[in-house]
C-alpha positions as CSV (number, residue, x, y, z in Angstrom):
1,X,0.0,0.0,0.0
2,X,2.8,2.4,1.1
3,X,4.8,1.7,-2.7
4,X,1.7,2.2,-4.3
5,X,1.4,5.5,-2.9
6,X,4.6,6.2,-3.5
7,X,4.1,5.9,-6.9
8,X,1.3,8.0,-7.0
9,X,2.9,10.7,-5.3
10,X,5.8,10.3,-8.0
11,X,3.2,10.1,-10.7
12,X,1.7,13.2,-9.6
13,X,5.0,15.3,-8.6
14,X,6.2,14.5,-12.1
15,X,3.0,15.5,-13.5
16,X,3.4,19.0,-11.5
17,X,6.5,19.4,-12.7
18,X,5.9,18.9,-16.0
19,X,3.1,21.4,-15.8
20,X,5.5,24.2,-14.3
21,X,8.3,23.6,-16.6
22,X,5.2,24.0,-20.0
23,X,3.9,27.2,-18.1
24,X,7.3,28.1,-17.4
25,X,8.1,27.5,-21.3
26,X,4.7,29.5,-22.2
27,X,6.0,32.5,-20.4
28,X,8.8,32.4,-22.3
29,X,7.3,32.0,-25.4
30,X,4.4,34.3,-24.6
31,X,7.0,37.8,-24.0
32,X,8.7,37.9,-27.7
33,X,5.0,36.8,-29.4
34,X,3.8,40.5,-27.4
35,X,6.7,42.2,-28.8
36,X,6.3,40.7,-32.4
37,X,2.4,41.8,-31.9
38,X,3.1,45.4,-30.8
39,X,5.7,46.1,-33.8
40,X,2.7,44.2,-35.6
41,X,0.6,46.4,-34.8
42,X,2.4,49.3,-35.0
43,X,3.5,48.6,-38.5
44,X,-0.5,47.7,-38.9
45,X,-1.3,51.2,-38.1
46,X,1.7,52.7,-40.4
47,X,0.6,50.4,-43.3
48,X,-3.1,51.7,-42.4
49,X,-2.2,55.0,-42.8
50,X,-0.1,55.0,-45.9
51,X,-2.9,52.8,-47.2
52,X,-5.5,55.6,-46.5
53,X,-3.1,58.0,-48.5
54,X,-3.2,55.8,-51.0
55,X,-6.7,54.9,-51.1
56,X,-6.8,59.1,-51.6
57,X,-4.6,58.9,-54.3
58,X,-6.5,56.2,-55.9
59,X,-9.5,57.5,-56.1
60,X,-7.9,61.0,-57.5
61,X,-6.7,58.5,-60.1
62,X,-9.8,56.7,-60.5
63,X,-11.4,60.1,-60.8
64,X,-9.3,61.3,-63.7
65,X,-9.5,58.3,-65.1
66,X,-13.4,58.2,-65.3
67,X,-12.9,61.5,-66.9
68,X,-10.5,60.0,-69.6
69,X,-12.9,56.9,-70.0
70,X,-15.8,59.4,-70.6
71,X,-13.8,61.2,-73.0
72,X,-12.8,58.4,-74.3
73,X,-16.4,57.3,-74.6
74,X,-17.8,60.3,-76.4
75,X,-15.2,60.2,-79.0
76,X,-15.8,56.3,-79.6
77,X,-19.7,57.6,-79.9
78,X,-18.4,60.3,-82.2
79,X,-16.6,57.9,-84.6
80,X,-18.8,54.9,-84.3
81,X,-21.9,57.8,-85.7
82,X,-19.1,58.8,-88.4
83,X,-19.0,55.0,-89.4
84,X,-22.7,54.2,-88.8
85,X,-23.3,57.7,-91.9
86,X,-19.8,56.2,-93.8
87,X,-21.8,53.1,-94.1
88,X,-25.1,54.1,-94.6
89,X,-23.7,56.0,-97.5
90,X,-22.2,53.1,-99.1
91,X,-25.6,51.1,-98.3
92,X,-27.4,53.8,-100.1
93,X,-25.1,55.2,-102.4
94,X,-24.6,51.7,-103.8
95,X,-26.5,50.8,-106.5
96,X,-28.1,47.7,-105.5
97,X,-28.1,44.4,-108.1
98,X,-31.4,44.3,-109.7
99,X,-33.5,41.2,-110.5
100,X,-33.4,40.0,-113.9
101,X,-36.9,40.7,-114.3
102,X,-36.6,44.4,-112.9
103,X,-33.7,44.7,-116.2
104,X,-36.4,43.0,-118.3
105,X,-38.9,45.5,-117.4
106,X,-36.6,48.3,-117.3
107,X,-35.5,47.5,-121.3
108,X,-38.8,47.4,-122.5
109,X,-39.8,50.7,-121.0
110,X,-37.4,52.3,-122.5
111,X,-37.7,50.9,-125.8
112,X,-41.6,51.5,-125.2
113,X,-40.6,55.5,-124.6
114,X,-38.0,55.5,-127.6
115,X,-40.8,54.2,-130.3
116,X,-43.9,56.8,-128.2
117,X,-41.4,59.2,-129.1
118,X,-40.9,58.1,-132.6
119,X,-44.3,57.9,-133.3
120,X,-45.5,61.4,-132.0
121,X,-42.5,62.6,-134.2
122,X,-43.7,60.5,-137.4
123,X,-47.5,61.8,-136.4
124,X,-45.8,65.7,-136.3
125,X,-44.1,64.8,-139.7
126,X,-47.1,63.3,-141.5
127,X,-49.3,66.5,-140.3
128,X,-46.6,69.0,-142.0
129,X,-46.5,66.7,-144.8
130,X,-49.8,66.7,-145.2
131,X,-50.5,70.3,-144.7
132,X,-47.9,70.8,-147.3
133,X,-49.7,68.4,-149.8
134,X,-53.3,69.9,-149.0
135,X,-51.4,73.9,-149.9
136,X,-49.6,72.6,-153.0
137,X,-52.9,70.4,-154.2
138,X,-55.4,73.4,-153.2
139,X,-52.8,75.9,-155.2
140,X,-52.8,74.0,-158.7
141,X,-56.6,74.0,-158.4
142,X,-56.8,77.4,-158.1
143,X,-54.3,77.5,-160.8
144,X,-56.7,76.1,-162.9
145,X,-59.8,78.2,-161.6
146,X,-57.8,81.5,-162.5
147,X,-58.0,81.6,-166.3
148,X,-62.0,80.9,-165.7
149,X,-62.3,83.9,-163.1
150,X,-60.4,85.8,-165.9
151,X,-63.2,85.3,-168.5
152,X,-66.1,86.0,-166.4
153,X,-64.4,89.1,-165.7
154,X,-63.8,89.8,-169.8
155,X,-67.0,88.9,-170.4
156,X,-68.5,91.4,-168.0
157,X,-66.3,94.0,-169.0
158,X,-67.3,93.3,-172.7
159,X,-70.9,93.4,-172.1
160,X,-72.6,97.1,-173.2
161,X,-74.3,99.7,-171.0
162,X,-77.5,99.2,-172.2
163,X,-77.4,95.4,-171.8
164,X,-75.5,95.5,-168.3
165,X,-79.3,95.7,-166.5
166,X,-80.6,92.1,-168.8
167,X,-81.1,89.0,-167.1
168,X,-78.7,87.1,-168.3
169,X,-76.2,90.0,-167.9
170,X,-77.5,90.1,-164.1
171,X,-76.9,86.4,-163.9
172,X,-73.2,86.5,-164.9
173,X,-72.9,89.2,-162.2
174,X,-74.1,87.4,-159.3
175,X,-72.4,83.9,-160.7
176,X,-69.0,85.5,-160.6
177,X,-69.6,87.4,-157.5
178,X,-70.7,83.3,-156.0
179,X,-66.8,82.3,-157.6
180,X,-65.3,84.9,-155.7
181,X,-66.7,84.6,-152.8
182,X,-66.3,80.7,-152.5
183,X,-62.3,81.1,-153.8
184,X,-62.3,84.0,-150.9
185,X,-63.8,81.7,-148.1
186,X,-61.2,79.5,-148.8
187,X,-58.2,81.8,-148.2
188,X,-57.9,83.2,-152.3
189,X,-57.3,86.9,-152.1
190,X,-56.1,89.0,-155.5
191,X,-52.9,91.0,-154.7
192,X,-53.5,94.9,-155.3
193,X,-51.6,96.5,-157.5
194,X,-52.6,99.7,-159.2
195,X,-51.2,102.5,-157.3
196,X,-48.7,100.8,-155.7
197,X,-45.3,100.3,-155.3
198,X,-43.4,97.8,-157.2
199,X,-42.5,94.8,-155.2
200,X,-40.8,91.7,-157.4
201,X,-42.6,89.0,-154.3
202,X,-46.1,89.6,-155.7
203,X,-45.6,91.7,-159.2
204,X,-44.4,90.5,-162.4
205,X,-43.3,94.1,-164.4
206,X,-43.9,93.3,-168.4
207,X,-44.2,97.1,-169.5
208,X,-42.5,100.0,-168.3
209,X,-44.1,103.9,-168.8
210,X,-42.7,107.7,-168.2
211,X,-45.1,109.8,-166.5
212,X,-44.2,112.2,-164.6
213,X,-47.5,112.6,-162.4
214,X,-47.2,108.7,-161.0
215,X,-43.6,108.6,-159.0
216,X,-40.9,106.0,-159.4
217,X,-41.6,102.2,-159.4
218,X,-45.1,103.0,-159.0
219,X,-47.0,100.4,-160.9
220,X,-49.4,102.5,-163.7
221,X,-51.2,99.6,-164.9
222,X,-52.1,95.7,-164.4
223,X,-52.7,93.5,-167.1
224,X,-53.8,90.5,-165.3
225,X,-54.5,89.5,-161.8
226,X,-52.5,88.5,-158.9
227,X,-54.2,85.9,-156.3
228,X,-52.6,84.4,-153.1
229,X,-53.4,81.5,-151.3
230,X,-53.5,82.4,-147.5
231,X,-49.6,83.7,-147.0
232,X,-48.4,82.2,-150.9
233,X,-48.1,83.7,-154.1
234,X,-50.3,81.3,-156.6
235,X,-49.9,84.2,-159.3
236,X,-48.1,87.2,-159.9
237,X,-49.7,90.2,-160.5
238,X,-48.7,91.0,-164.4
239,X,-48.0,95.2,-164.5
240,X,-46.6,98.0,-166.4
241,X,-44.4,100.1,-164.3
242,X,-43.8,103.9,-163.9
243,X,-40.2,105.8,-164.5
């Protein structure tokens, strides 16, 4: 009983022992960790403090930097609008491929509008051509009418005083008064001549006369009748001209 004790007693002195020489050991241990915590700390508070300066300076930075970037930004605007109008002006200025059908279409317009035109211009040609044709048919006509308007006018002039008032004189009358009336309707005029002044466009001079009472190229006399048709000669006037 007495050895067991002892051993107990051992057990527990060693024990004790071992327990002063770990808190002993702790101590030790425990001094230079408080040391390396103060400097800790105080280089904590250092670092804090250059970090706050920085933290200043950082967001000065970040500042101007937001500046640049909006810069920055509004000039990428700027040119991205310049190449958003560059392209839309080669979208739009570019002629775009037609369909075949749209060519098709477009070629026989055009040769629709090329042979309109040709035939409004062969229409406007065929009218003058015409209208010539009508003038130069209606002027040989008269032509021929002009030697019978002559004798109706000899044969009045021929007629005596006495018989000027008989009916068949009075019928020769009114018939060539009808002729000249119808040629006259249809745009025969006789060109004057007696008293005027020679002009070579309407006149054909055959006889020329002194006298000094009529003045120069004054026509004196006609021998036969002029006649135009609307604004054309279809006979000269046949004259005898003064000095």
């Amino acid at each position: 009983m007495s050895d067991k004790m002892s051993k107990e007693d051992m057990v527990k002195e060693a024990v004790e022992e071992a327990k002063a020489k770990a808190a002993e050991e702790a101590r030790e241990d425990k001094a230079p960790e408080d040391e390396a915590a103060g400097a800790e700390s105080a280089d904590n508070e250092a670092a804090e403090g250059s970090g706050a300066d920085e933290a200043s300076e950082k967001n000065a930075g970040e500042t101007e930097t937001d500046d640049t970037v909006t810069d920055g930004s509004e000039e990428t605007a700027d040119s991205s609008e310049e190449a958003a109008k560059s392209e839309k002006k080669k979208i739009f200025g570019k002629k775009n491929k037609k369909d075949k059908k749209d060519e098709k279409i477009d070629e026989l317009t055009d040769r629709l509008t090329r042979q309109m035109a040709e035939f409004d211009n062969f229409r406007k040609r065929t009218e003058k051509e015409k209208v010539q044709m009508y003038e130069i048919g209606a002027k040989d006509i008269i032509e021929k009418i002009l030697p019978v308007v002559d004798n109706f006018e000899r044969g009045l002039t021929s007629v005596p005083e006495e018989e000027k008032s008989s009916p068949f004189a009075e019928g020769m009358e009114k018939i060539y008064k009808q002729l000249m009336t119808t040629l006259e309707g249809i745009g025969v005029k006789p060109i004057e001549a007696v008293g005027q002044e020679f002009d070579p466009e309407f006149h054909n001079a055959v006889m020329h006369v002194e006298d000094e009472e009529l003045g120069d190229n004054i026509i004196a006399e006609e021998f036969q009748k002029g006649y135009m048709y609307r604004d054309s000669v279809v006979r000269h006037s046949m004259v005898k001209v003064a000095n």
